[in-house]
N, C-alpha and C positions, 0 to 999 in steps of 0.2 A: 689447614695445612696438612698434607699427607707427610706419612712417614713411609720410606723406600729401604731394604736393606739391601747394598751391590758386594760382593766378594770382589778386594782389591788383592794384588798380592803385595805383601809383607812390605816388599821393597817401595811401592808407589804407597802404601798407607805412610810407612815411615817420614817419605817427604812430604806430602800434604800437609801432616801435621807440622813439620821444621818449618815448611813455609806458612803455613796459618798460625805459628805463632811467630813469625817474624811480620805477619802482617797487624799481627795482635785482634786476631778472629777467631772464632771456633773451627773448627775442621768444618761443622754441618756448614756452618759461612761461607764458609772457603770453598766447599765442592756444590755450595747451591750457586756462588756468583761465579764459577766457571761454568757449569752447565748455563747458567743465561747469557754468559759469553758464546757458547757454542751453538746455542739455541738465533741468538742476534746474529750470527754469521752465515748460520747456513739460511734463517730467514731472508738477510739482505740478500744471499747470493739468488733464492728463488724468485725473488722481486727484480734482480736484471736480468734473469734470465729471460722470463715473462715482459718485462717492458723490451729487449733483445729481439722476441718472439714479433710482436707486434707490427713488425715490420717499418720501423719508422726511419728510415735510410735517408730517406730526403731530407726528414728533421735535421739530423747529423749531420748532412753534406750542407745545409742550407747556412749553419753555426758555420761548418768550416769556411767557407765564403768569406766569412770575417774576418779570418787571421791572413794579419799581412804579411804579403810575402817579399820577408826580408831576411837576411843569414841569420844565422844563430850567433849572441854573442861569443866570444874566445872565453871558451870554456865550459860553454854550454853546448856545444856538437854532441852529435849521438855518436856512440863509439861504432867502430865499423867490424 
């Protein structure tokens, strides 16, 4: 395990710690399981990006072919 020391200011240290003890974890817990939150998101975003890049339009128009084409239930319209 490495140790990292980051300068927070005052006011965001204040809250991590009220919320890592409302989750009943350490602060280290709490800002380790947000950075792999952060680290999972911008991962998944570079994985559609890349599957995006690939060029696969056909694939997606090929799926769409599937959906029937019938109204949308009352209530399920898209807003205009």
């Amino acid at each position: 395990m490495t140790a990292l020391t980051i300068r927070l200011p005052d006011s965001v240290h204040r809250k991590i710690k009220e919320l890592a003890a409302n989750d009943g974890v350490s602060v280290n817990q709490f800002i380790a399981s947000a950075a792999a939150e952060k680290m999972a998101s911008v991962m998944t975003l570079d994985y559609l990006r890349a599957e995006a890049a690939k060029g696969r339009r056909e694939d997606f128009l090929a799926v769409l072919n599937h959906v029937p084409g019938v109204l949308p239930a009352p209530g399920d319209e898209s807003p205009s």
